[in-house]
C-alpha positions as CSV (number, residue, x, y, z in Angstrom):
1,X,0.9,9.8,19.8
2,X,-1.7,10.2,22.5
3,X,-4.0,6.8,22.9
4,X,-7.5,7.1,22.0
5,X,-10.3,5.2,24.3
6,X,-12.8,7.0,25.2
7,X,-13.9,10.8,23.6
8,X,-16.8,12.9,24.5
9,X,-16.6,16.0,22.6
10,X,-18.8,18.7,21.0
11,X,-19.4,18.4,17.8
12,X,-18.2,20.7,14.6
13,X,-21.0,20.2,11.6
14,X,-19.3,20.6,8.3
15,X,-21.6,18.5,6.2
16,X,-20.0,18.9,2.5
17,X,-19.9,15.8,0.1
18,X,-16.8,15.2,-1.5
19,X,-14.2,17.6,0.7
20,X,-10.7,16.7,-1.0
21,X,-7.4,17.2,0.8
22,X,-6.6,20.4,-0.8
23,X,-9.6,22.0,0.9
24,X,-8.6,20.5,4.1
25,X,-4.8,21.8,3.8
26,X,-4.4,23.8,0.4
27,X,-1.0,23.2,-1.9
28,X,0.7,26.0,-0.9
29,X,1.3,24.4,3.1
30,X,2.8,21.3,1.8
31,X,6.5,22.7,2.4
32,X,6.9,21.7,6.1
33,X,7.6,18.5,7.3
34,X,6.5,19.4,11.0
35,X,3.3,18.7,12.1
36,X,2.4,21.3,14.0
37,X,1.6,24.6,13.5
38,X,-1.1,22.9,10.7
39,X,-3.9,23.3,12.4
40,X,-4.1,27.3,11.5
41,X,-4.5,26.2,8.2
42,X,-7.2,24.3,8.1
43,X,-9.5,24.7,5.6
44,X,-7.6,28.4,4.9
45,X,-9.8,29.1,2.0
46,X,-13.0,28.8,3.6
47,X,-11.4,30.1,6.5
48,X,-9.9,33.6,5.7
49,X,-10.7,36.4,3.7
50,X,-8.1,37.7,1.1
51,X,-7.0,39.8,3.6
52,X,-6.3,37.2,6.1
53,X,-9.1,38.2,8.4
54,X,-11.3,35.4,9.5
55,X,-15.3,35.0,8.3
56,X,-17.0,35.2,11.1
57,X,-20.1,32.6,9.1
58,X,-17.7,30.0,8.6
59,X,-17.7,27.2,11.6
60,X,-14.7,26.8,12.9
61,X,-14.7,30.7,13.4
62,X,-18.0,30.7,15.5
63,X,-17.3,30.5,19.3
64,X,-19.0,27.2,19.6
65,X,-16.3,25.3,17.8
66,X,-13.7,26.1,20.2
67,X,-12.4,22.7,22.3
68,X,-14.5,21.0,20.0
69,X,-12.8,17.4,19.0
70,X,-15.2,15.5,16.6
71,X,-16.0,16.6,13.3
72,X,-19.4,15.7,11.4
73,X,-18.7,15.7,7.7
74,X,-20.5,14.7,4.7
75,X,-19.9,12.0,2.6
76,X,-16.6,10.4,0.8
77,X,-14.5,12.8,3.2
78,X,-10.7,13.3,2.3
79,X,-11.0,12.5,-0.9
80,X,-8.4,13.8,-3.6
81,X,-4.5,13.6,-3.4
82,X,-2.6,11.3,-0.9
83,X,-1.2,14.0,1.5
84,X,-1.0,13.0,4.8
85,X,-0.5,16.9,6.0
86,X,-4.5,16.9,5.7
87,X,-4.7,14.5,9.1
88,X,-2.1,16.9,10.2
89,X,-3.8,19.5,10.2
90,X,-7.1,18.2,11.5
91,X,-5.4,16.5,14.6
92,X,-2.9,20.2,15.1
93,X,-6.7,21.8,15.4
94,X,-7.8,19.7,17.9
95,X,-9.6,17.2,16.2
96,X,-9.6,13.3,17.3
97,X,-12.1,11.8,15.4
98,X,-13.8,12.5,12.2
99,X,-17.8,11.3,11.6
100,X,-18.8,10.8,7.8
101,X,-20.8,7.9,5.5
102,X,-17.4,7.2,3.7
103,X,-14.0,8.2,3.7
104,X,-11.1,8.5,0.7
105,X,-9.1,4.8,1.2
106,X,-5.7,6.6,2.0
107,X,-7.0,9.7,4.0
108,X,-8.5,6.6,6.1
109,X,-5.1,5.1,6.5
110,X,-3.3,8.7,6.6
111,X,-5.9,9.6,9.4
112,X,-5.6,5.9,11.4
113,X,-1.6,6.3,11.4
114,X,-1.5,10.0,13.1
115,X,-4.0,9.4,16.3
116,X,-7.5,10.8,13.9
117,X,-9.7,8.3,14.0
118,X,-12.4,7.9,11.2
119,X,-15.8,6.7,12.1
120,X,-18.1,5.5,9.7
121,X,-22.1,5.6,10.5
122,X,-25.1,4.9,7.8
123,X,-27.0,7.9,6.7
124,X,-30.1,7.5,8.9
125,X,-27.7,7.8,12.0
126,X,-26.0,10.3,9.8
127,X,-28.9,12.9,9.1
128,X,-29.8,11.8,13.1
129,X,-26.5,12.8,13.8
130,X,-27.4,16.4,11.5
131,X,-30.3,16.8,13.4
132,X,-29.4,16.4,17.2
133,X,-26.3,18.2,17.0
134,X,-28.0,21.6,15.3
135,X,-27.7,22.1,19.6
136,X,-24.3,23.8,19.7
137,X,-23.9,21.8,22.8
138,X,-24.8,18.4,21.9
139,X,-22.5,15.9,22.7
140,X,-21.2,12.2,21.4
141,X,-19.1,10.0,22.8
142,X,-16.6,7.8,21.1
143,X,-15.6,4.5,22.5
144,X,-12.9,3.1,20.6
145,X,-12.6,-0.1,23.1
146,X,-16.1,-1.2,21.9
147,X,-16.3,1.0,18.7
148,X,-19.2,2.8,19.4
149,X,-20.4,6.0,19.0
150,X,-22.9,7.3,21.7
151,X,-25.6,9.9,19.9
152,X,-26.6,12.9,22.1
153,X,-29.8,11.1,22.5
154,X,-28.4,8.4,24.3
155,X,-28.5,5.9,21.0
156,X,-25.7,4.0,20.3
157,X,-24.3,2.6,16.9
158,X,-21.2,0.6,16.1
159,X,-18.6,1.5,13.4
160,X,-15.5,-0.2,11.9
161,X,-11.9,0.0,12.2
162,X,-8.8,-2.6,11.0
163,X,-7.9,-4.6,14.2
164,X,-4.2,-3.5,14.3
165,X,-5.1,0.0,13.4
166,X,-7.0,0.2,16.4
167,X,-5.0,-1.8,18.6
168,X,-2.1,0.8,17.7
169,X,-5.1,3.9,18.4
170,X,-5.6,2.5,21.8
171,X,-1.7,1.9,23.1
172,X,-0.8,5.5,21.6
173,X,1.5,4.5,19.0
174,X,2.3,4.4,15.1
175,X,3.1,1.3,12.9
176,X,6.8,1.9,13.9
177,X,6.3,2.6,17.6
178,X,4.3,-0.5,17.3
179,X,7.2,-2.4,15.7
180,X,10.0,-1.3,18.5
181,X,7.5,-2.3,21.1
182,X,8.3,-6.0,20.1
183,X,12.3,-5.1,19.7
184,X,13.5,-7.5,22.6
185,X,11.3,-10.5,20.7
186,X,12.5,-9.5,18.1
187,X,16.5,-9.6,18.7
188,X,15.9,-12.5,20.6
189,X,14.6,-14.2,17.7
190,X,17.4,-13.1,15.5
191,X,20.3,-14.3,18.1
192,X,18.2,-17.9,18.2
193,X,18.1,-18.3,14.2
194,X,21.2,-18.1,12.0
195,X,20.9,-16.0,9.0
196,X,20.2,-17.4,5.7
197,X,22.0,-15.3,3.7
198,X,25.7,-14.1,4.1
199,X,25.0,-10.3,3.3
200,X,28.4,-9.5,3.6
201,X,29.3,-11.6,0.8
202,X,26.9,-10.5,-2.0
C-alpha cells in the first residue's frame, strides 16, 4: 500500500446524498478477489449506456476528471452493504481520498484499511468546497500529517481520523503489514515468556 502524506489533487464533484456500495461497485463485480482492474467499474450504471458506451454528461467521463485523486461527495457516502470491493474500486480509479459530511461506519473502515482515506468537513466548508471547485481546475491539498485539508482559496480546516488508522496511512501499510512490522518484538517476547498453556496437550 502506497503511504499517504501529503495530496494535492483536482477535484471530482459527485455531490449525491446517500451513494450506497452497490452504486459504487454494482453486485454483479463481486466475483474477483483481485483488486485491480475495479476501477473500470466504478459507478458502471451511471457510467455506461446499455450498450456499454460511455455518457459523455456523467463526471468521470468528462476530460477534466482525468488524474483527478479527490472525490467531493454528498453526504452519508458508502452507505449500504459491507463490501470492501467499493474502496477497491475507488482507489483502482485513481482516487486517494474521499471528501463528504459523513461516511457509512464500515465503508470508513473498508476505505482506512486499503490506502482511501475519508475526510470529513462541516457543511459550510462543504457547500464552500461546492462552490470553489465549480473551476474544473481548482485544487485542495490534503495533509494527512496535520489532517488538514487546504481549500482552493487558501482556507484551511481540520478533519478526523483514528490514530492507528492514520499512523498505518502514513507508513504505507495495512493492519497486518502493521503487525509483521513488530515481528522481531514480538518473537522476542515469546522466547522471554514461557507459554501458559501446553497446546499440544489439549
Amino acid at each position: 500500500m502506497e503511504p499517504f502524506n501529503t495530496l494535492t489533487s483536482r477535484v471530482v464533484v459527485l455531490p449525491v446524498d446517500n451513494i450506497d456500495t452497490d452504486q459504487i461497485i454494482p453486485a454483479r463485480f463481486l466475483k474477483t478477489t483481485v483488486k485491480t482492474g475495479l476501477g473500470r467499474s466504478l459507478f458502471s450504471e451511471w457510467r455506461y449506456n446499455a450498450d456499454g458506451s460511455a455518457k459523455p454528461d456523467f463526471v468521470l467521463n468528462r476530460q477534466e476528471a482525468a488524474g483527478a485523486q479527490v472525490l467531493l461527495a454528498g453526504d452519508n457516502f458508502g452507505c449500504g452493504s459491507s463490501r470492501e470491493h467499493a474502496p477497491w474500486a475507488l482507489t483502482d480509479f485513481g482516487f486517494r481520498a474521499i471528501i463528504s459530511t459523513s461516511f457509512a461506519d464500515i465503508f470508513r473502515n473498508n476505505a482506512l484499511k486499503n490506502g482511501l482515506l475519508p475526510v470529513i468537513v462541516d457543511a459550510a466548508t462543504h457547500r464552500r468546497l461546492l462552490e470553489l471547485t465549480a473551476d474544473p481546475a481548482a485544487q485542495v491539498t490534503v495533509d494527512l500529517a496535520s489532517q488538514t485539508l487546504r481549500l482552493p482559496d487558501g482556507q484551511a480546516v481540520t478533519f478526523p481520523i483514528d490514530g492507528f488508522a492514520k499512523d498505518c496511512l502514513l507508513e504505507g501499510v495495512d493492519q497486518l503489514g502493521y503487525l509483521l512490522k513488530h515481528d522481531p518484538q514480538i518473537s522476542a517476547y515469546e522466547q522471554t515468556h514461557a507459554a501458559r498453556v501446553d497446546t499440544l496437550a489439549l
